[in-house]
C-alpha positions as CSV (number, residue, x, y, z in Angstrom):
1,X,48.5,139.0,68.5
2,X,51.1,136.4,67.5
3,X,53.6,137.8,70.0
4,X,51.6,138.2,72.7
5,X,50.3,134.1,72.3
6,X,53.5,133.4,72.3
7,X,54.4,135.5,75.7
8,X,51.7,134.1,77.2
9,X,52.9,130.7,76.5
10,X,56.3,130.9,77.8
11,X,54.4,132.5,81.0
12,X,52.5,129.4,81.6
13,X,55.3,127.0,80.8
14,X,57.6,129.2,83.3
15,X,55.0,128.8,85.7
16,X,54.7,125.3,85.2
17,X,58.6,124.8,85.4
18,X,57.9,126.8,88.6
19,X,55.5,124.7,90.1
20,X,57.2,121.6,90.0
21,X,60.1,123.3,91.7
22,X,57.9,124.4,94.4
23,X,57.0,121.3,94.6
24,X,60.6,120.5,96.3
25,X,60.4,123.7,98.1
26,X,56.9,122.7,99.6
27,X,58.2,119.4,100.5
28,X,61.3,120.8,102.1
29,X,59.1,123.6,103.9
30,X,56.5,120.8,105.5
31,X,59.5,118.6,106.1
32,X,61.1,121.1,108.5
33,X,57.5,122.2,109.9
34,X,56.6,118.2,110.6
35,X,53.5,117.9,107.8
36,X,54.6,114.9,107.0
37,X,51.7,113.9,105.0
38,X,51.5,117.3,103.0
39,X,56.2,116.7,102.0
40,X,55.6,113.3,100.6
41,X,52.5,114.9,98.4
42,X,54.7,117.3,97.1
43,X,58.1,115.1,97.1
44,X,56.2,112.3,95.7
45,X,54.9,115.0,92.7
46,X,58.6,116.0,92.0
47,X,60.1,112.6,92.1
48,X,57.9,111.9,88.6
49,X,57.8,115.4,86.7
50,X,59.9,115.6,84.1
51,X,61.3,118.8,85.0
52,X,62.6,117.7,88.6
53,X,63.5,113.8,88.6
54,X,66.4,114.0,87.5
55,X,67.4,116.6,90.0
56,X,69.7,114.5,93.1
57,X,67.9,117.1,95.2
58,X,64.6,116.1,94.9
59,X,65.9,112.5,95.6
60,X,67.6,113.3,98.5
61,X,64.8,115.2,100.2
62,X,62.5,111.6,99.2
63,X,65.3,109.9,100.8
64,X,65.1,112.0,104.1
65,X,60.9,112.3,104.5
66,X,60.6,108.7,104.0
67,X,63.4,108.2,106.1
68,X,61.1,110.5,108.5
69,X,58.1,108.2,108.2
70,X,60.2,105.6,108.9
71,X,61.4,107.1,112.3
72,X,57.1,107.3,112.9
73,X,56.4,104.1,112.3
74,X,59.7,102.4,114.3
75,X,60.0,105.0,117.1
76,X,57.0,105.7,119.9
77,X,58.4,108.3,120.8
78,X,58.6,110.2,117.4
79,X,57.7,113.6,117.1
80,X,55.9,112.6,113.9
81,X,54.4,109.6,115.3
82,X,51.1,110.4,114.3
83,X,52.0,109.3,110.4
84,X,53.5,106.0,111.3
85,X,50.9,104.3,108.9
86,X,51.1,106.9,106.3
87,X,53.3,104.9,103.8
88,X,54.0,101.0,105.2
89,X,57.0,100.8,102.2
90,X,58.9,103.6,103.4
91,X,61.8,101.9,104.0
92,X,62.6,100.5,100.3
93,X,61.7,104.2,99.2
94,X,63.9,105.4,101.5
95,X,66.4,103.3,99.9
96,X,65.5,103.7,96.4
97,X,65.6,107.7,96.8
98,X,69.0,107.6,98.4
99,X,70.5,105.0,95.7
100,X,68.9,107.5,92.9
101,X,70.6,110.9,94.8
102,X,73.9,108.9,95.2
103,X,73.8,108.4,91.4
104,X,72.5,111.7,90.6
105,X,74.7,114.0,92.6
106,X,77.7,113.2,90.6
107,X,79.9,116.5,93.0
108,X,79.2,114.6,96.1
109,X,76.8,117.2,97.8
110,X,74.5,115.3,99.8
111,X,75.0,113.4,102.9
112,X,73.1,110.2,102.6
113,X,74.9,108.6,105.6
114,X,71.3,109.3,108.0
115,X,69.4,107.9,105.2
116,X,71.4,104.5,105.0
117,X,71.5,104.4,108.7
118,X,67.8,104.5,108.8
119,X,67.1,101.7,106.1
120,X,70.1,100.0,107.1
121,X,69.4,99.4,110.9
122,X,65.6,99.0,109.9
123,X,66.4,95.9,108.1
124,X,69.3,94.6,110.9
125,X,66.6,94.7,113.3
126,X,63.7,93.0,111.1
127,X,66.1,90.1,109.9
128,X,67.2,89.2,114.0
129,X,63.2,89.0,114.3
130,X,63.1,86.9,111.5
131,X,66.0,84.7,112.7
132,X,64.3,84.4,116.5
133,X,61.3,83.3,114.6
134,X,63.2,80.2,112.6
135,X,62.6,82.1,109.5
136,X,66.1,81.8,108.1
137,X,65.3,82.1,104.6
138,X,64.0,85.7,104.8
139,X,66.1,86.9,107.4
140,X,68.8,85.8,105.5
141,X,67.5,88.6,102.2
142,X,67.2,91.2,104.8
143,X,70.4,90.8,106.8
144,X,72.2,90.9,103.6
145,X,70.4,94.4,102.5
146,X,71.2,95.5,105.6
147,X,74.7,94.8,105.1
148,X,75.0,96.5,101.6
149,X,73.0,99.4,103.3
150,X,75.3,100.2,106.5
151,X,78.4,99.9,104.2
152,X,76.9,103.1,102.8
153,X,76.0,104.1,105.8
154,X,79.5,104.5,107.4
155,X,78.7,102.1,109.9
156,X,81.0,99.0,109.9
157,X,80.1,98.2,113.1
158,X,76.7,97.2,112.3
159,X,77.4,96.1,108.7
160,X,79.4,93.5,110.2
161,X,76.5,92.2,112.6
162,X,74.7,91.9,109.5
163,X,77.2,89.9,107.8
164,X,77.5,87.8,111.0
165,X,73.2,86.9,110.9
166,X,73.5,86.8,107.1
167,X,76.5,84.4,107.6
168,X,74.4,82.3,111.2
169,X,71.6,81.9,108.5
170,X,73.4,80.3,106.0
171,X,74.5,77.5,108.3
172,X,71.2,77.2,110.0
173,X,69.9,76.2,106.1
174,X,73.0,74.3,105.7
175,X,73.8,76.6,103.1
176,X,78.1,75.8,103.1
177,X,79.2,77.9,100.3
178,X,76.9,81.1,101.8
179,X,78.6,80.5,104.9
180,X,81.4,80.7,103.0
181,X,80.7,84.0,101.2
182,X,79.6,86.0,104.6
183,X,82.4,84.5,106.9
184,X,85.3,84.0,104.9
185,X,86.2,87.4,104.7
186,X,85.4,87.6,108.2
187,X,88.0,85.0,109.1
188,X,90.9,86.9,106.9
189,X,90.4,90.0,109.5
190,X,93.9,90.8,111.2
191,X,92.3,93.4,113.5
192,X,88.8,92.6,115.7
193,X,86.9,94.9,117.8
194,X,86.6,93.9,121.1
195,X,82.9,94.1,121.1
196,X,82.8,91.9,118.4
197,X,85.4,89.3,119.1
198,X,82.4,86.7,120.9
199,X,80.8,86.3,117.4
200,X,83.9,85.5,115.9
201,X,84.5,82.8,118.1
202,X,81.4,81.2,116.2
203,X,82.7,82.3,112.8
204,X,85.6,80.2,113.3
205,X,84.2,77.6,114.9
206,X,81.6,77.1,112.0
207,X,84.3,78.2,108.9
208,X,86.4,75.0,111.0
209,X,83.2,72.7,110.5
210,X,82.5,73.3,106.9
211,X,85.9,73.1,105.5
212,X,86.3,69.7,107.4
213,X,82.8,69.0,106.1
214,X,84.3,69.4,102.4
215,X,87.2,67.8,103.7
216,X,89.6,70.8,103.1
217,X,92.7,70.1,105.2
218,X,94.6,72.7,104.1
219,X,91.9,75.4,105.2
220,X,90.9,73.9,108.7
221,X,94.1,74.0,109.6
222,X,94.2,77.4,108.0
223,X,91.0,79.1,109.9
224,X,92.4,77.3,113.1
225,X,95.6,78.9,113.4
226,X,93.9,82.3,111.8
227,X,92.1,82.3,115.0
228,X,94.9,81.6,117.3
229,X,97.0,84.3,115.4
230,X,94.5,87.0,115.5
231,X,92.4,86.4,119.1
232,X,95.7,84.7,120.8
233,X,94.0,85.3,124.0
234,X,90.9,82.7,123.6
235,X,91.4,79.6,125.4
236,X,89.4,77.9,122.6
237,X,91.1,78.6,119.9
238,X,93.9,76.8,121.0
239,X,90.7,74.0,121.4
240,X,90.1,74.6,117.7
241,X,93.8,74.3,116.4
242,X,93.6,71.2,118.7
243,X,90.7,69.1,117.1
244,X,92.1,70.2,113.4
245,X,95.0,68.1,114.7
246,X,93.1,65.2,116.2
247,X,91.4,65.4,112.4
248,X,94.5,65.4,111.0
249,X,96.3,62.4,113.0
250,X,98.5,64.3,115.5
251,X,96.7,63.1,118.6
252,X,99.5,64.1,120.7
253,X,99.9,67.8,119.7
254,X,96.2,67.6,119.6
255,X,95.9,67.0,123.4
256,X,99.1,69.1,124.4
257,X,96.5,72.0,122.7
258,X,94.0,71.3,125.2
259,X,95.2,71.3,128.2
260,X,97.2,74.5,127.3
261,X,93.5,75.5,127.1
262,X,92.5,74.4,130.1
263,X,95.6,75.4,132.0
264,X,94.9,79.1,130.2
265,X,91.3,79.2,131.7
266,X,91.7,78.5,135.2
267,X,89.9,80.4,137.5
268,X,87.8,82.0,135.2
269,X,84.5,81.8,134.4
270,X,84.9,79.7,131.1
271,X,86.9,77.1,133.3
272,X,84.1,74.9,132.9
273,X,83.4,75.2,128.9
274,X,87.2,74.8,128.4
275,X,87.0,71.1,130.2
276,X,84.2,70.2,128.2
277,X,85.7,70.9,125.0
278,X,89.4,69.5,125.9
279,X,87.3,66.2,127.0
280,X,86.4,66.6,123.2
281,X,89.5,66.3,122.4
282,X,90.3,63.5,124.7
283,X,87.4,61.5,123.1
284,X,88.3,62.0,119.8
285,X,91.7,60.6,120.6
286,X,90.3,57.6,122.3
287,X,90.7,58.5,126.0
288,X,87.4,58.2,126.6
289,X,88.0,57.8,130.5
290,X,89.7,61.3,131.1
291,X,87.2,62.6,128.7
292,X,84.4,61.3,131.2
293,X,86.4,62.6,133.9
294,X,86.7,65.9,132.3
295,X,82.8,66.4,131.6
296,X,82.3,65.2,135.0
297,X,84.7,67.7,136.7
298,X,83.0,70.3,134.6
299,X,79.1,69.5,135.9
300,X,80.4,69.3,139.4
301,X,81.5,73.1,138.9
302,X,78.7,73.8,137.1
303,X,75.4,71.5,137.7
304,X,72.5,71.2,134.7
305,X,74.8,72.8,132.1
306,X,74.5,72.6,128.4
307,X,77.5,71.5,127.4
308,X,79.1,68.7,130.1
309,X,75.7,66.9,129.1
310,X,75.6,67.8,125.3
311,X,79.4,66.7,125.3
312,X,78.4,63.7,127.5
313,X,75.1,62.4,125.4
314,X,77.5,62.9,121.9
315,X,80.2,61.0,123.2
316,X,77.5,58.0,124.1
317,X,75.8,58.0,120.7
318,X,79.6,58.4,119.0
319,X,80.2,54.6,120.9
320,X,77.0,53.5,119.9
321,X,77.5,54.4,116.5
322,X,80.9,52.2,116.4
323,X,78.9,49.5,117.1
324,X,76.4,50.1,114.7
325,X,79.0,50.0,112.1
326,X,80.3,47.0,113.2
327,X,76.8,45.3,113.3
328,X,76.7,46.5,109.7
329,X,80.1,45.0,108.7
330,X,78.8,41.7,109.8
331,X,75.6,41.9,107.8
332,X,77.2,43.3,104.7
333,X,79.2,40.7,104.7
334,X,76.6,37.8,104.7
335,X,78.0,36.3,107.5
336,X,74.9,34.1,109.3
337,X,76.7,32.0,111.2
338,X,76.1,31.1,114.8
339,X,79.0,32.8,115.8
340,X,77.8,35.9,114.0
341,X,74.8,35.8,115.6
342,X,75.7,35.9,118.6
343,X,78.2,38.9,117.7
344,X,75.5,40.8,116.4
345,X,73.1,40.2,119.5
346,X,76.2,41.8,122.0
347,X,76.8,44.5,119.7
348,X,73.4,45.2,119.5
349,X,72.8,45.3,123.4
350,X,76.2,47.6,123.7
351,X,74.6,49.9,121.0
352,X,71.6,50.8,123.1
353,X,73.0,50.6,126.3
354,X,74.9,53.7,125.1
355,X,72.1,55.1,123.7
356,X,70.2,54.3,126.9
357,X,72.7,56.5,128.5
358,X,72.8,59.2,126.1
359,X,68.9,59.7,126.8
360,X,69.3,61.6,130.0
361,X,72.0,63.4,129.3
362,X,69.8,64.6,126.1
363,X,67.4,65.4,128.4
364,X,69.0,67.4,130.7
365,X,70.9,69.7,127.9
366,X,67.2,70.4,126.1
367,X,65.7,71.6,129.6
368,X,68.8,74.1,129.8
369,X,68.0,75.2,126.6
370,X,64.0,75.4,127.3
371,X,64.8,77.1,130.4
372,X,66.8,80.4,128.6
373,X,65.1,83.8,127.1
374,X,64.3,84.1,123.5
375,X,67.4,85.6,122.4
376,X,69.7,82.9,123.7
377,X,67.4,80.3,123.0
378,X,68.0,81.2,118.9
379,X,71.6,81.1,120.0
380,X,71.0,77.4,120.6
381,X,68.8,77.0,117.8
382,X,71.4,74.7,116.0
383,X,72.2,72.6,119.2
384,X,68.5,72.3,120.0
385,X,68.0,70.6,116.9
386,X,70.6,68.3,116.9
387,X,69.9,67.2,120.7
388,X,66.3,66.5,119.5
389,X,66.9,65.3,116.1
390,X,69.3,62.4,118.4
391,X,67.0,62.2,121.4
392,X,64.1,60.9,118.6
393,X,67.3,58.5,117.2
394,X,67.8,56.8,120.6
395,X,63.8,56.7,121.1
396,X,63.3,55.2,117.4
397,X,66.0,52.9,118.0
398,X,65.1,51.4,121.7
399,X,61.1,50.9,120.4
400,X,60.2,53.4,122.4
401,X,57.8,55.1,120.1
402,X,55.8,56.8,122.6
403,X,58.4,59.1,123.9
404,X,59.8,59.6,120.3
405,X,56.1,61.4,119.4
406,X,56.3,65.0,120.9
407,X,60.7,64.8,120.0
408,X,59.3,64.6,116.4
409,X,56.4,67.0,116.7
410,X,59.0,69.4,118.2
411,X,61.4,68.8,115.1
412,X,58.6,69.1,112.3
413,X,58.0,72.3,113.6
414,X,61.6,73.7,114.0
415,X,62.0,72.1,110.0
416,X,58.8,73.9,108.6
417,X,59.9,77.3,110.1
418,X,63.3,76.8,108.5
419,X,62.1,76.1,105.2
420,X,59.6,79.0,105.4
């Protein structure tokens, strides 16, 4: 009796043993057939029984069915479209099954590379939704998944656009040292695809703007020749190298820079941006005639742009900000004197005649923006804001409270979604 208990006993623990392996085999059987529903019952059995969890197996064929549901619920045109609701968190399963195979499957046996894809991409295209929306902050989480992600995924490509939105995020919540962490190793790139070399035009341009922000000579002039060494055939970074010199004193190299720019672009289709940002240069040097005659020369070619009246508007509130400083000089010093006075009163009437001309020009460069699709409208998110957040400035400043209201209604509403 005793020996055929025990038989029986090993008979229904080899069954059980068994069973839980079928489980896999069910799943993998009803994964190739299309049931779906029926592969993630059995997968989702295995992926807790004690006898098959810590198989890489079971995880990779979790990775793969979620993976599946995923392509449901993200692709109209999915055979297995009819389960796109059947598990709304496939996609951190996904990722959870492949990160448990990757660990398990210590010989390397299972390609996980789909799976990564999958998750990876999921997430890219989520966070660029989030980062149309003005939700920076959570775009910002996903990008960065989606960077880890498509590293595993074998695709640098699109781990790299990741970085880049991780990186844009960063500076949209002023966010220096994670602009820092995403674009820095960006910028120390000797070799940049073709397809890819537009978006590092911004990563310069941006690494530039917060290392002069922390005042860090050394790497401005660093990340400007960086991009003059590695994309030697960009006009603007010779524009770049040029304002780190104007920063740095050297007007004259600053503006032999720019119209090596300028020359470099004639008679293509960036002519135009190239004058606008060699008038930059000209500005910054104090030749604020030619840098009129520059933005001017560039709206003639190119009527209603962004830039020749963004460029134009700046350089009006940069003159009205000189005499704003000087009005403050004369009040920090406690001078009331006639004389004073009547210093003041001129410096005050030049300050908002510039800002009086800056308002049209602010104007103009927010209808450009306005008038552009969704996607390059969150290219100009940044520029919108400040043309707005300086429109409201000049508004404030001339009394003319009525026309600040819906400028400050549109900036309470760009600041709330970037805090979201």
């Amino acid at each position: 009796m005793k020996k055929i208990a025990l038989f029986t006993a090993l008979l229904t623990l080899g069954l059980a043993v068994n069973a839980q392996t079928l489980n896999v085999q069910s799943a993998m059987s009803d994964l190739k057939r299309g049931y779906l529903n029926k592969a993630k019952a059995s997968i989702d059995k295995a992926c807790v029984h004690e006898d098959t969890k810590e198989d890489a197996k079971t995880w990779y064929y979790a990775g793969l069915i979620y993976s599946m549901i995923g392509d449901a619920a993200t692709d109209p045109q999915s055979k297995y479209k009819k389960y796109k609701d059947l598990d709304p968190d496939w996609c951190q399963k996904a990722y959870d099954a492949a990160m448990r195979c990757k660990e398990l499957d210590k010989a390397g046996d299972f390609d996980l590379k789909y799976i990564f894809s999958k998750v990876g991409s999921t997430y890219y295209n989520k966070s660029i939704e989030l980062f149309n929306a003005g939700n920076y902050k959570d775009a910002l989480e996903l990008s960065d998944k989606a960077a880890k992600v498509l590293n595993n995924s074998g695709d640098p490509d699109l781990a790299n656009e990741s970085i880049y939105i991780a990186g844009y995020c960063c500076q949209m919540l002023k966010d220096n040292e994670g602009v820092k962490k995403y674009y820095g190793p960006l910028v120390r790139r000797s070799k940049i695809k073709e397809e890819f070399k537009p978006r590092m035009q911004h990563v310069y341009t941006v690494m530039y703007g917060v290392y002069k922000d922390l005042k860090d000579t050394a790497n401005v002039i660093k990340t400007a020749e960086r991009y003059t060494k590695v994309l030697p055939e960009d006009p603007a970074a010779n524009l770049l190298l040029a304002n780190a010199y104007i920063w740095t004193g050297n007007n004259a190299k600053a503006i032999e820079l720019a119209n090596k720019a300028i020359d470099e672009s004639k008679n293509t289709p960036a002519y135009p941006k190239m004058l606008c940002a060699a008038a930059s240069v000209y500005e910054q040097s104090g030749d604020y005639a030619t840098a009129e005659a520059k933005y001017n020369e560039s709206s003639q070619l190119q009527p209603n742009q962004f830039e020749a009246n963004y460029g134009m508007a700046s350089m009006m509130i940069n003159r009205a900000s000189e005499k704003n400083d000087a009005i403050n000089k004369i009040v920090d010093a406690g001078d009331f004197s006639e004389e004073s006075d009547a210093l003041m009163a001129k410096l005050t009437e030049e300050r908002n005649a510039f800002f009086r001309q800056a308002i049209p020009y602010l104007k103009t460069a927010i209808n450009h923006i306005d008038g552009l699709n969704e996607e390059e409208q969150a290219q100009y998110r940044p520029q919108l804001y400040s043309c707005l957040r300086t429109l409201n400035i000049c508004y404030v400043t001339l009394e003319m409270y009525e026309n600040a209201k819906p400028v400050k209604a549109r900036l309470d509403k760009i600041e709330a979604g970037a805090n979201n």
